[in-house]
C-alpha positions in Angstrom: 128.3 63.9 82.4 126.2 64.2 79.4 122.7 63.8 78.2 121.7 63.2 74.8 118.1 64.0 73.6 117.1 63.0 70.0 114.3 64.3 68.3 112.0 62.5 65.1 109.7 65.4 63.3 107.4 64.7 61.0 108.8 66.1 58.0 111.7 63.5 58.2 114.1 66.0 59.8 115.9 64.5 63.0 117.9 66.2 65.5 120.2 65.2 67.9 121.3 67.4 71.3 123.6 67.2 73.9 123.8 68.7 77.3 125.9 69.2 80.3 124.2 67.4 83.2 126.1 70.0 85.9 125.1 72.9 84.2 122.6 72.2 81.6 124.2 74.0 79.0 123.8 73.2 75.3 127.1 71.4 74.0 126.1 70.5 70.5 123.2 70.4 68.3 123.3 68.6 64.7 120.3 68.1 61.8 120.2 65.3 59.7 117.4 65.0 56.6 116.4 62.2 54.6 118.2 62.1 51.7 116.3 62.0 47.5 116.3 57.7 48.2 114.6 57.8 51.3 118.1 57.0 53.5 119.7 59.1 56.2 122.0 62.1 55.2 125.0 63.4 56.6 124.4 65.3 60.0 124.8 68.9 60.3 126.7 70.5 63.2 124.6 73.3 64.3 126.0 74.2 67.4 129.7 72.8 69.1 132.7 71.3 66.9 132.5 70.4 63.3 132.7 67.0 62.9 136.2 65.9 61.1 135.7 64.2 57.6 137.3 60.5 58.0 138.5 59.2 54.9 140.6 56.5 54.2 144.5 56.6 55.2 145.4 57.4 51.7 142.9 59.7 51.0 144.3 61.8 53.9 147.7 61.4 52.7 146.8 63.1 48.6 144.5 66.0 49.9 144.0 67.7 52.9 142.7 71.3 54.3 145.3 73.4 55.6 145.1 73.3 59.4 145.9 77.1 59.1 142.3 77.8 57.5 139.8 79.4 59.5 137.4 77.5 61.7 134.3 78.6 61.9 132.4 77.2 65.0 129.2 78.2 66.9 129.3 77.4 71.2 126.3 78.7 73.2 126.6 80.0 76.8 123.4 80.1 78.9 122.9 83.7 78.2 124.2 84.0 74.7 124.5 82.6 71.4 128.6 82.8 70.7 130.3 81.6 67.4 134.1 81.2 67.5 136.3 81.4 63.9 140.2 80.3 64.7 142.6 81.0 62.9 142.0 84.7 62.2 145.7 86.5 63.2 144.5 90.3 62.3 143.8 92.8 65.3 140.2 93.4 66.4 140.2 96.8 64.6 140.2 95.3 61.3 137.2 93.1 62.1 134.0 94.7 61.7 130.9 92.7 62.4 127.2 93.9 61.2 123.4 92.9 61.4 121.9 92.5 57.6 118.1 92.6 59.3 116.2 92.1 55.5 118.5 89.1 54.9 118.3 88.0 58.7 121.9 87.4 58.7 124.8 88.7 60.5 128.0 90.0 58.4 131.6 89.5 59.3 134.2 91.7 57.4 137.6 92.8 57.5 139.0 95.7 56.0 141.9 94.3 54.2 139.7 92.4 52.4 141.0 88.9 53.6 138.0 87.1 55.3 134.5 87.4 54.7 131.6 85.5 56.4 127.4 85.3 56.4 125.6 83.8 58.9 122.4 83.3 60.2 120.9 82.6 63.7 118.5 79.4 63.3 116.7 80.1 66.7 115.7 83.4 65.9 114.2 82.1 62.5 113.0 79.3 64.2 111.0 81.7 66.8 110.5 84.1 64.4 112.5 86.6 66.7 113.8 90.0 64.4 117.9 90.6 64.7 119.3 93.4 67.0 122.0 94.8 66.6 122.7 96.0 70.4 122.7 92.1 70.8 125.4 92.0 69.1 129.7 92.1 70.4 132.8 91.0 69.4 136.5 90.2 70.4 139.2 89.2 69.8 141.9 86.7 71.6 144.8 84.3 70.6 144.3 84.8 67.1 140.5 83.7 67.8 137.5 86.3 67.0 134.8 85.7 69.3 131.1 86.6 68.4 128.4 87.1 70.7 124.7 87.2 70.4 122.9 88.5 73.5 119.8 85.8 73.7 116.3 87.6 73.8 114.2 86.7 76.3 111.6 85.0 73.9 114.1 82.4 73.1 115.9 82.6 77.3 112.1 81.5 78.6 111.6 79.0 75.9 115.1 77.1 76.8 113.9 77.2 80.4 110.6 75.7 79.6 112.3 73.1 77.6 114.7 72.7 80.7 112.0 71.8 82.6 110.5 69.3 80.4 114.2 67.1 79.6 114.3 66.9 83.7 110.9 65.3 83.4 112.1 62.6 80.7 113.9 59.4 81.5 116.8 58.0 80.4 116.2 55.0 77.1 119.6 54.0 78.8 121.7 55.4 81.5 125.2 54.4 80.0 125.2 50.9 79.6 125.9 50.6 75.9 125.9 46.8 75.8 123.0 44.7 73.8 121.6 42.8 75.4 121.2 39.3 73.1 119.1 35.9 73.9 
């Protein structure tokens, strides 16, 4: 039910997409640079869950983030860019949520002072598309504060256009993970 599209630049930067075949919908997105030795780095969730650190069965055992820390995630909708942080029991009227246009970043504050987050918007950089803030609305649910970025219509043609062109593409393989060996 999904596709995956990965992408080789020129500069050494690769990234790696996933989308609902129903809907079309972007599910994740994640970079991934060469490292200083000419190897592949760590990939770097961009869009849809943070991928979970495995480290050895003792390792987890000695250290360990709380699983009561805030999670900070970003999960698009067709007509939006939306960023979800768990964990966050407050009511919305402590959360105030701002557009820093000379830093390009949007602001997340509360006024007792207990969380605190910067963020920017990579496909507006990317399409060199200025920050509004009438885009921008929040709530807040299940101890969940939901941020959403309404998508301009620079960046809603260009994801149709690219719509278009991942429905002309075939499949390298359609599921069949085996290798096939002489």
């Amino acid at each position: 039910g999904k596709r995956k599209v990965h992408y080789l630049f020129e500069d050494g930067k690769e990234m790696a997409e996933e989308y609902d075949m129903k809907t079309g919908q972007l599910v994740s997105r994640k970079w991934r640079e060469k490292n200083t030795l000419g190897g592949s780095g760590k990939w770097q969730v961009e869009v849809g869950e943070p991928t979970l650190l495995l480290l050895g069965a003792l390792e987890s055992e000695l250290i360990k983030e709380s699983s009561s820390n805030p999670v900070f995630m970003r999960k698009d909708t067709l007509t939006s860019f939306q960023w979800r942080i768990r964990n966050l029991p407050y009511p919305k009227e402590v959360y105030t949520v701002s557009v820093e246009k000379e830093q390009r970043c949007c602001v997340i504050r509360t006024t007792n002072k207990k969380y605190y987050k910067k963020f920017s918007i990579p496909d507006l950089d990317r399409y060199q598309v200025p920050l509004d803030a009438a885009a921008l609305s929040f709530t807040h649910a299940n101890n969940t504060l939901i941020i959403t970025y309404q998508k301009p219509k620079e960046i809603l043609a260009a994801e149709e256009q690219l719509q278009k062109e991942l429905k002309k593409i075939k499949a390298a393989n359609n599921g069949d993970g085996d290798c096939k060996t002489q």
